[in-house]
N, C-alpha and C positions, 0 to 999 in steps of 0.2 A: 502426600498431597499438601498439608499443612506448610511444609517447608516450601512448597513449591509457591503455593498463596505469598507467602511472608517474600519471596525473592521478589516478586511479582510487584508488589502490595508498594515500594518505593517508586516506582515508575509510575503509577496512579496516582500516588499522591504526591509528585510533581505536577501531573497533570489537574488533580485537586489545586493545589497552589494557585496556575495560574488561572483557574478559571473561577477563584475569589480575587485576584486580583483584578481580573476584569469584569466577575462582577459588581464591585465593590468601586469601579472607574479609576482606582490607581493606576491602573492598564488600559486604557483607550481603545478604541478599536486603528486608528492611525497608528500607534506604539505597537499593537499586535499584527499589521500590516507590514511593518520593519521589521521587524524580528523574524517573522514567516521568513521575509525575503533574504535577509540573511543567512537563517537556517537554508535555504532552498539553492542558492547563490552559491555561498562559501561557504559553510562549515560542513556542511552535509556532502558537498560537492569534494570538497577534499579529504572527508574518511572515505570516501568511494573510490577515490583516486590512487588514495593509500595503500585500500585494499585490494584495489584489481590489480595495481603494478607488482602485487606480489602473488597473482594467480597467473595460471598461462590461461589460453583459452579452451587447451585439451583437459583440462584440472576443470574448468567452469563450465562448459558444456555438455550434457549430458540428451540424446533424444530420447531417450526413455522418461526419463528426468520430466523435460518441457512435454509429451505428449499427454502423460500422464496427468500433468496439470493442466495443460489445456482442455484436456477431455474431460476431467472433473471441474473444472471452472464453467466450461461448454454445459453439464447436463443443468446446473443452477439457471444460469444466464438463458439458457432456453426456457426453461419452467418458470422463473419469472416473467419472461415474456409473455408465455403463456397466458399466466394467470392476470398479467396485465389486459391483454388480446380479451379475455374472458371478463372484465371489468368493465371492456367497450374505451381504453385509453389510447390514445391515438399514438402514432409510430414515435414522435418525438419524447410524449413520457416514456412511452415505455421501453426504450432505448437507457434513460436514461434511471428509469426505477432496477433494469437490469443491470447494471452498471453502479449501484448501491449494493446488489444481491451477491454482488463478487469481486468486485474490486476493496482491498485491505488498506489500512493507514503500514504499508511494509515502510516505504522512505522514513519518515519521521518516529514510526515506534518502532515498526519490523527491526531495521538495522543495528540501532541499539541495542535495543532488547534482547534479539534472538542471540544475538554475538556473544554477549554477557551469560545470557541464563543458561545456553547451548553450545559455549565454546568459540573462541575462535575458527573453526573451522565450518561453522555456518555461515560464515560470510557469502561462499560460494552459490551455495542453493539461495540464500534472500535473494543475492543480488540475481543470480538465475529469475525467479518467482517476480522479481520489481521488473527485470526486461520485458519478462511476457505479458505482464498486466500492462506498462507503456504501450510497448510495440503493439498489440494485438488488440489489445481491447480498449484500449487510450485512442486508437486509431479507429478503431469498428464504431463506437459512440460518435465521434466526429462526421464518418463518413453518414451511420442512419440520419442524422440530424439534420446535414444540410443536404444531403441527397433529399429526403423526406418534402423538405422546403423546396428546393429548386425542380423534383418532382422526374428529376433524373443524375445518374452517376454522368461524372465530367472528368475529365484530365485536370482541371482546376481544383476540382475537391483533392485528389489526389495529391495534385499539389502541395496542397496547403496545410495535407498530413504532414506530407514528408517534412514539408520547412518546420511545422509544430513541432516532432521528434528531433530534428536538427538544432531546435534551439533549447530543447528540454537539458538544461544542466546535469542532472543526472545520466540521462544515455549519454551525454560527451565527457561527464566524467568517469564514467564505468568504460567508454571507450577506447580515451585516452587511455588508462592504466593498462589497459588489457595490449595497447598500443605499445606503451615504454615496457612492458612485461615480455613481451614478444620480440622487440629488438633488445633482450637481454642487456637494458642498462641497465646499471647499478643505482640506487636513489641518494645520490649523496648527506651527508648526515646533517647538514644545515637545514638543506631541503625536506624533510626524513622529518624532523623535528620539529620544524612548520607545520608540514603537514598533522604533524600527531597533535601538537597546540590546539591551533584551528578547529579541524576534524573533533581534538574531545570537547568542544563550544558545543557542537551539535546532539548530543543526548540529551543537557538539561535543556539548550534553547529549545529545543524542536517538542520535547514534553510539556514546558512553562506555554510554548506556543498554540498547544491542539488545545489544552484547558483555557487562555485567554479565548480563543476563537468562537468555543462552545458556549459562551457567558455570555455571544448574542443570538445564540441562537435558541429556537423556541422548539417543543413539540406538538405543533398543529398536525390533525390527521393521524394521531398517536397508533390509529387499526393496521394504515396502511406501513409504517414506519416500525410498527414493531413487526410487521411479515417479512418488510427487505432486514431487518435485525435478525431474525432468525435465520432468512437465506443467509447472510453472511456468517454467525457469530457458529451455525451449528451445523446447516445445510452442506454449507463448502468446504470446512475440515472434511466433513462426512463421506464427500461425493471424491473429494481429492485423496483421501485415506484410501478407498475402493479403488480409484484406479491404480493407485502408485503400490499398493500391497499387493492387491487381489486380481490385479489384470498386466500390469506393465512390468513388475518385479524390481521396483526402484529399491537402491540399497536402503538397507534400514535408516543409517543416519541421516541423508539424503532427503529419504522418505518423511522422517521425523519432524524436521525442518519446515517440509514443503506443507504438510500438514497444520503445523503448530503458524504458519507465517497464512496460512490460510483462515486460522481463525480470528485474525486481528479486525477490530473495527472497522466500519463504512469508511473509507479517507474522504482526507478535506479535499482534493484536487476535484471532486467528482460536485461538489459546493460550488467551487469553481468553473465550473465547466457549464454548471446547470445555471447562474446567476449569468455567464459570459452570454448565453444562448436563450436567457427567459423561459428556459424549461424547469417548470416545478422545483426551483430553488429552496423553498419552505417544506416541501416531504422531503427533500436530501437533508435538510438543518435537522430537521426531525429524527432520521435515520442516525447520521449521525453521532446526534445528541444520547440518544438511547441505546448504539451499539457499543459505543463508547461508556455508558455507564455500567452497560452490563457484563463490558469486556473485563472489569476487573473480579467478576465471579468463572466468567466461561474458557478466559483463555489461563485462568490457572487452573482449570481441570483440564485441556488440552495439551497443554505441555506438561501436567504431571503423567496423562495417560499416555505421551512421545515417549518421553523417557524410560517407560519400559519396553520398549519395542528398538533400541538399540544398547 
């Protein structure tokens, strides 16, 4: 377990780094808005490119796989709801307080991380686990919100998913590859190169990036911020281990993976989403702030406890 802290332990404190540099104003928050968008853009978009041109999509998909996650991701995001419901918080927070309870920082830490500590052959299952959380639940927080507001479902709202996921860089770059993988070209070695240049921008940028972002943000509401912390950080490995072990029968490594990418931090996209729409912005900064702090204790006893299980 030790060893597994110590592997761990460099990734945090990159993300330690940048979130002295911007608390400290060397890092602006305009500076830490470039860099997101870069990381989010191009570097991140081309290790994902990289790596699906070299998956098929029989190698990448798995229904046991996705049910299993969905199903444990589902019993969180319902119990959150819940206990929201039972607060008396109206559809739009608590849409979006569920949606801290189980959506992970996969894109920005998942994919580095897990690839490195777990082997190249984790790529498979993150990028599995980053579709489902887009597609499914990226889309389901969208639809409650403005359904909620307009006070019924529309072909417009639906709309306005679809074009969201359509211009989300990472499903077209997870796309694409899975696209050039399928028609069996070959990735020429210029190209091949680029891509790998590029793509390794994105582990430091994308960690220097989640610590600058955190350095504005505060812990107000600390009771309700450390409950979606714990749905995330211990709740969803927990509920996602159950199903993928003990009901769906997902391969161990597979399983390992889906679990370990399960315990990652509240993501910033959900920051995002909640400032874009004026829903409870300051308990997602919150959430955040504190799942992130505490992820460098809990998700190295989660991938030390993977690791025996394949």
């Amino acid at each position: 377990m030790q060893d597994i802290f110590f592997q761990t332990l460099p990734f945090f404190l990159m993300i330690g780094l940048g979130f002295g540099a911007g608390r400290t104003g060397f890092f602006n928050a305009e500076a830490t808005a470039y860099l997101t968008r870069f990381v989010f853009y191009f570097a991140l978009s081309a290790m994902l490119f990289r790596f699906a041109a070299n998956l098929s999509l029989a190698e990448l998909f798995d229904l046991n796989f996705v049910l299993a996650y969905l199903s444990g991701t589902a019993a969180v995001y319902i119990l959150a709801s819940v206990i929201a419901y039972l607060r008396g918080v109206n559809v739009e927070e608590t849409a979006v307080e569920a949606q801290c309870a189980v959506i992970g920082n996969v894109g920005f830490l998942g994919v580095p991380m897990l690839t490195l500590l777990m082997g190249a052959e984790a790529i498979g299952p993150v990028m599995l686990v980053l579709a489902v959380d887009l597609i499914v639940f990226g889309s389901l927080i969208v639809i409650l919100i403005t359904g909620s507001r307009d006070g019924r479902m529309s072909i417009g709202i639906l709309g306005s998913v679809t074009i969201g996921l359509l211009k989300n860089p990472m499903i077209v770059s997870i796309s694409l590859g899975l696209i050039w993988s399928a028609l069996e070209l070959p990735v020429p070695g210029p190209m091949n190169d680029f891509l790998a240049i590029l793509g390794g921008a994105a582990t430091p940028c994308a960690l220097f990036a989640i610590g600058a972002s955190l350095a504005s943000k505060s812990a107000e509401r600390p009771f309700v911020a450390g409950w979606l912390s714990t749905c995330k950080l211990l709740l969803h490995p927990a509920t996602v281990a159950i199903a993928a072990l003990a009901i769906f029968s997902v391969d161990p490594y597979a399983a390992s993976v889906m679990i370990a990418a399960s315990a990652l931090p509240v993501a910033g996209n959900v920051y995002i989403l909640a400032q874009h729409y004026g829903v409870a912005p300051q308990r997602v900064s919150a959430s955040i702030l504190i799942s992130t702090t505490l992820a460098l204790i809990t998700v190295s006893l989660v991938i030390g406890w993977v690791t025996l299980i394949y």
